[in-house]
N, C-alpha and C positions, 0 to 999 in steps of 0.2 A: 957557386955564388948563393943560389937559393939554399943549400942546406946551412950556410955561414949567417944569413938573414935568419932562418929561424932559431939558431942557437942563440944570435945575440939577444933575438925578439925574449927567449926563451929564460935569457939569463934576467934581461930585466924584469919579466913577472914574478922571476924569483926574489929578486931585493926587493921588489913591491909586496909581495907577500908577503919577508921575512919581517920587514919594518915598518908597513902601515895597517896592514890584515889585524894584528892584536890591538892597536889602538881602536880599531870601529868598532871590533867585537865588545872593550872596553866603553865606548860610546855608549854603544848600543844597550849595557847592563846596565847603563847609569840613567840610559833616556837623556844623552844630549847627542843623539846621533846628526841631528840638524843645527848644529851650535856650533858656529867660528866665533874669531876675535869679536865681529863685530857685532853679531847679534846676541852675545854673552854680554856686549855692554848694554843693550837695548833691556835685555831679557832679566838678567840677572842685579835685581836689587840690592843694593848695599843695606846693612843691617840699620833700621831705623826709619827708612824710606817709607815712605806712604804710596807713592804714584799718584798723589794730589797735584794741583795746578797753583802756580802761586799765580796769585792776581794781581796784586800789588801790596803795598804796603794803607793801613787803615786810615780812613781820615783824623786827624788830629780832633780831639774835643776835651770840652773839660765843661761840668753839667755839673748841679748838683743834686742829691742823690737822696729817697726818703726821709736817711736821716741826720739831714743837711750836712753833710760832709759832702767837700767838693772830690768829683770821681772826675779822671781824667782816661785818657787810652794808654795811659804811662800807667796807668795802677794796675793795668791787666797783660804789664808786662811780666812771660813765665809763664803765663796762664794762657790755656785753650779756652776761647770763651763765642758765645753767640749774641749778635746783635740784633733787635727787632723795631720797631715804629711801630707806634700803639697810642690808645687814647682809653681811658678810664671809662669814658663815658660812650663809649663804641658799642651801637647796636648789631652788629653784624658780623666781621670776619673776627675781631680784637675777642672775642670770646675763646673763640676755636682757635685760634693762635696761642690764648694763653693757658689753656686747658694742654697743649701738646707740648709749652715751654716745658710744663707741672712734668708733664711726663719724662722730659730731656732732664731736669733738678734731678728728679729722682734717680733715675739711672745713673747719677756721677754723683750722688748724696753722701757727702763727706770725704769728697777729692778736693781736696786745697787747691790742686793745679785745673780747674775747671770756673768758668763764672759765666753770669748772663748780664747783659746790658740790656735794657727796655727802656725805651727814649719815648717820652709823650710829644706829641704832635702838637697837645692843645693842653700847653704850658700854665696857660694864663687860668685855666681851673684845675690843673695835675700840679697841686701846692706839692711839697714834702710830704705835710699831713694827709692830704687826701691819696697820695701814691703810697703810704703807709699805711692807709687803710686796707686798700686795693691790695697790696701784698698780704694782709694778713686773712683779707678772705678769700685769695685765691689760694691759700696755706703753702706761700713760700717760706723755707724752712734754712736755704742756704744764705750762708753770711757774705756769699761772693755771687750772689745775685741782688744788682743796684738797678731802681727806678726812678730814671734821669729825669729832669727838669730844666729847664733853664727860657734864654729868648728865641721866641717862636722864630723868628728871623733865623737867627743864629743854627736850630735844630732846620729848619727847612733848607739850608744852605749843608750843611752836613748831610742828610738825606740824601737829598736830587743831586749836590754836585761832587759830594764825599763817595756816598756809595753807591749813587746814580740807583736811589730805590726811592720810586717815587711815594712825595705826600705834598697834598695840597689842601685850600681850605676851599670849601665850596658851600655857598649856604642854601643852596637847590637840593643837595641830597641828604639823606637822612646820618644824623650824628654833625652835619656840618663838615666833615672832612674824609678826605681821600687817602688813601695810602697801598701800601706793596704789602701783599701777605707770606713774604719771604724773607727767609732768616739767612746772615750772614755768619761765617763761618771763621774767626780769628784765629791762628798759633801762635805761639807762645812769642814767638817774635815781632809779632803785629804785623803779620802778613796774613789777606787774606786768601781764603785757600777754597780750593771745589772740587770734585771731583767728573768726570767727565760723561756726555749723554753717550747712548752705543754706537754715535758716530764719529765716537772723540773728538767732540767738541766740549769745550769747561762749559757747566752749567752757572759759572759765577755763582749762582744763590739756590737755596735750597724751599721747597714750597711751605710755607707752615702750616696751610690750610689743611696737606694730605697726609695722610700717613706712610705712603712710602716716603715722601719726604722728609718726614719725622723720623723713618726708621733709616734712610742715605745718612742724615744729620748726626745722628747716631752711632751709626758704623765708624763715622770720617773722624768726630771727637775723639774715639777712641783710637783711633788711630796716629793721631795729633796728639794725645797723651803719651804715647811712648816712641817719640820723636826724640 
């Protein structure tokens, strides 16, 4: 009986050898030796894929824009584009925010499928004319970079309860107003999009103040451009 057991034992090592032994080795050349069905779906991206997070879809607006043409979130449908809250007259972070936009313009300068939105906080002195100013000396060059305007109501309800990035007015601090020194992140769909901190959690927004932040924001556009 014991020599009948080990011939059976004997026979099935050999169908195992003969029909799974070349698949592993085949694994193993390719470096998917630890990849079944189910973590070839997890692992393996379909062509176009980012590994971005969608967040939701953008809040609805329609602002007008330096030069007074009315910009909507419809007109940056197609387009990968960044949104920021700013004020022209901003002594503090609006500077360095707009200095690292300059930098984002530039690296996609003369990609039709890229734009920037910058919404002023403080409407009631961010005319057309004076956000047309302010674009030409901060030397925005791109024709799909628009500098919003419209009712302060209306942009602060967009802000706080659209992109849950706060601004407020406060007349104790200096400039008069409060706001989030972080950039929002559109595709082309009007979804917004982030990518995730190292403990895969979505960052929703991206910092403008810092540079690695400038350079995530960066990476993720381009990768949203060929979506």
């Amino acid at each position: 009986m014991k020599n009948k057991s080990y011939i059976g034992l004997s026979f099935v090592v050999l169908v195992f050898g003969i029909i799974f032994i070349p698949k592993i080795i085949n694994r193993i050349k390719s470096d998917t030796v630890v990849q079944g069905d189910r973590l070839d779906a997890v692992s393996n991206h379909k062509k176009g894929e980012t590994g971005l997070v969608t967040i939701g879809p953008v809040p609805k607006f329609e602002l007008t824009d330096q030069n007074e043409i009315m910009v909507s979130n419809k007109t940056y449908l197609g387009k990968v584009y960044v949104v920021e809250f700013f004020f022209t007259t901003c002594p503090s972070i609006c500077p360095i925010m707009n200095r690292n936009m300059i930098d984002i313009q530039n690296n996609f300068f003369g990609n039709p499928n890229f734009g920037i939105a910058s919404i002023s906080i403080d409407p009631e002195h961010d005319t057309p004319k004076v956000m047309k100013e302010h674009a030409k000396i901060l030397g925005v060059k791109s024709s799909n970079w628009h500098f919003l305007t419209g009712d302060k109501d209306y942009i602060f309800n967009i802000a706080n309860k659209g992109f849950n990035l706060y601004a407020g007015e406060d007349k104790n601090v200096n400039g008069g107003f409060e706001h989030s020194g972080f950039f929002a992140l559109i595709d082309k769909k009007g979804n917004i999009r982030c990518r995730k901190d190292k403990f895969g959690n979505p960052i929703l927004y991206y910092d403008g103040l810092d540079k690695k932040g400038v350079k995530a924001i960066t990476e993720d556009i381009k990768k949203l451009l060929n979506e």
